[in-house]
C-alpha positions as CSV (number, residue, x, y, z in Angstrom):
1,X,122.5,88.2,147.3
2,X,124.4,89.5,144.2
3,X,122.2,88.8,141.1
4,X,123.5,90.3,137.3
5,X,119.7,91.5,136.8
6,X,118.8,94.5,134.8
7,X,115.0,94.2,134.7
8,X,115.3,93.4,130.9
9,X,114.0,89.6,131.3
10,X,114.0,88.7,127.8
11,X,115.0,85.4,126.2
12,X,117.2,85.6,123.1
13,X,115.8,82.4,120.7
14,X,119.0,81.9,119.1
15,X,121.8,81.7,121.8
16,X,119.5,80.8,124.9
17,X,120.6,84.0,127.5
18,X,118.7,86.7,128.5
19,X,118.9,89.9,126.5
20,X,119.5,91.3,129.7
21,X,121.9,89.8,132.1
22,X,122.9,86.5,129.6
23,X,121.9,84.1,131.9
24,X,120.0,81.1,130.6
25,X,116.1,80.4,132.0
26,X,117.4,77.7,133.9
27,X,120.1,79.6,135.9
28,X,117.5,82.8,136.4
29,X,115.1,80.1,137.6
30,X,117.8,79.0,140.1
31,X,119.8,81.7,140.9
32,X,118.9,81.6,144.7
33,X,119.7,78.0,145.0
34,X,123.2,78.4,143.8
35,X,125.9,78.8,146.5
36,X,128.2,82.4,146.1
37,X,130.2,79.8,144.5
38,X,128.0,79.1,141.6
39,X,126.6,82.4,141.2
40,X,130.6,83.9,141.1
41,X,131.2,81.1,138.1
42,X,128.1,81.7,136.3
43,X,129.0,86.0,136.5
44,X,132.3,85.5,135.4
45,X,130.7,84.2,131.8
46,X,128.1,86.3,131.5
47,X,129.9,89.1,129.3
48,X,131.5,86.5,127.1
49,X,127.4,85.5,126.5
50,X,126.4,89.2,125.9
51,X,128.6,89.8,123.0
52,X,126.9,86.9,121.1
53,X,123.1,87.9,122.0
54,X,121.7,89.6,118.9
55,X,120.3,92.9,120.4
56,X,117.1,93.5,118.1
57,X,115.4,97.0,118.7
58,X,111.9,96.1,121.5
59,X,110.1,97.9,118.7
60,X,109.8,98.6,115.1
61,X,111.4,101.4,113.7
62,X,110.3,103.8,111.7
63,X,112.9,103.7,109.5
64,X,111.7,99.3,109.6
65,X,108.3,99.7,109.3
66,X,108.5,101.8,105.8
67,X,110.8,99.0,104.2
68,X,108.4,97.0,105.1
69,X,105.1,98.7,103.8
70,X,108.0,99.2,100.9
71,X,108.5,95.1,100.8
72,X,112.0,95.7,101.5
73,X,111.8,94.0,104.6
């Protein structure tokens, strides 16, 4: 079975989709009850998703953590 999953199973607060493969937690949850159908429809929108994900960095920065000490941040 076919599944967009990159092992980055994070949950973007804002839009809903996975930071990942922009699937919702509802359609990862799913996923193998869908028919090919389904899981053709659902891959189709997934790049359309990605590009509205807010990719934030898995860790602070350097560069982050000195304007905040700074209280730039």
């Amino acid at each position: 079975m076919e599944s967009p999953c990159i092992l980055v199973c994070s949950i973007d607060d804002k839009t809903g989709y996975c930071f990942g493969c922009g699937r919702t937690r509802d359609e990862v949850g799913r996923w193998t009850l869908y028919t090919d159908a389904e899981r053709r429809a659902i891959m189709s929108a997934l790049p359309a998703r990605l590009e509205t994900v807010e990719r934030k960095p898995r860790r602070e920065t350097r560069r982050t953590r000195m304007a905040r000490e700074r209280g730039e941040a």
